[in-house]
N, C-alpha and C positions, 0 to 999 in steps of 0.2 A: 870819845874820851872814856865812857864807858867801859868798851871793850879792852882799851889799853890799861887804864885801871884794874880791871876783872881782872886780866893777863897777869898782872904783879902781883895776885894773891895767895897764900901757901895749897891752900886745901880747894877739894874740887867743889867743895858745899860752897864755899863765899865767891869760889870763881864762876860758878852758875848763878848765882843772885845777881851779879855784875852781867850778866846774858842779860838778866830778867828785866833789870834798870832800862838794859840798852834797848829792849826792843820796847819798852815803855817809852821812851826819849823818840822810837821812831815812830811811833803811834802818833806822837804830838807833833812830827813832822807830819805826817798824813794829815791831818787835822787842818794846819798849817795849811797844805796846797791844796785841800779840798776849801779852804773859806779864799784862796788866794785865786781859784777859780771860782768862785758865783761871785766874789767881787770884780772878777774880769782884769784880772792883775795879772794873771798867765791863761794862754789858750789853753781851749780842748786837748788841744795836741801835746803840747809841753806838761798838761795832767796828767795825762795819760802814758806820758814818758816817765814822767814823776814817781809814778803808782806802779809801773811795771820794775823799776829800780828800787822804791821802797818793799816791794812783794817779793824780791828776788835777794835782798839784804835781811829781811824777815825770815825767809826760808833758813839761806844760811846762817842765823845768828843762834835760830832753833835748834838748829841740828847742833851746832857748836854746843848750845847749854845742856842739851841732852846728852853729848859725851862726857859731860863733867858731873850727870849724876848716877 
């Protein structure tokens, strides 16, 4: 929601703060499926899927904020 937010905003300064949110909001998904595994609520493996999808949405969300400053 972030990112489609950011998207609608004029200038490249407020559409990278809307990066910044987003990869904040994915931080707190990380968070999220690392307490969601030592609670044993998701396997090893479904973490680890987790974390390589959250790593790989981090990358591109960076590069994306980075072209907007």
């Amino acid at each position: 929601m972030n990112l489609a937010e950011g998207n609608a905003r004029r200038s490249n300064k407020e559409k990278a703060r809307f990066f910044e949110i987003a990869l904040s909001s994915l931080e707190e998904v990380h968070y999220q499926c690392l307490l969601s595994r030592e609670l044993e609520y998701i396997t090893a493996d479904d973490f680890a899927f987790a974390e390589r999808c959250i790593q790989k949405t981090g990358s591109l969300t960076t590069s994306l904020r980075k072209a907007f400053l």
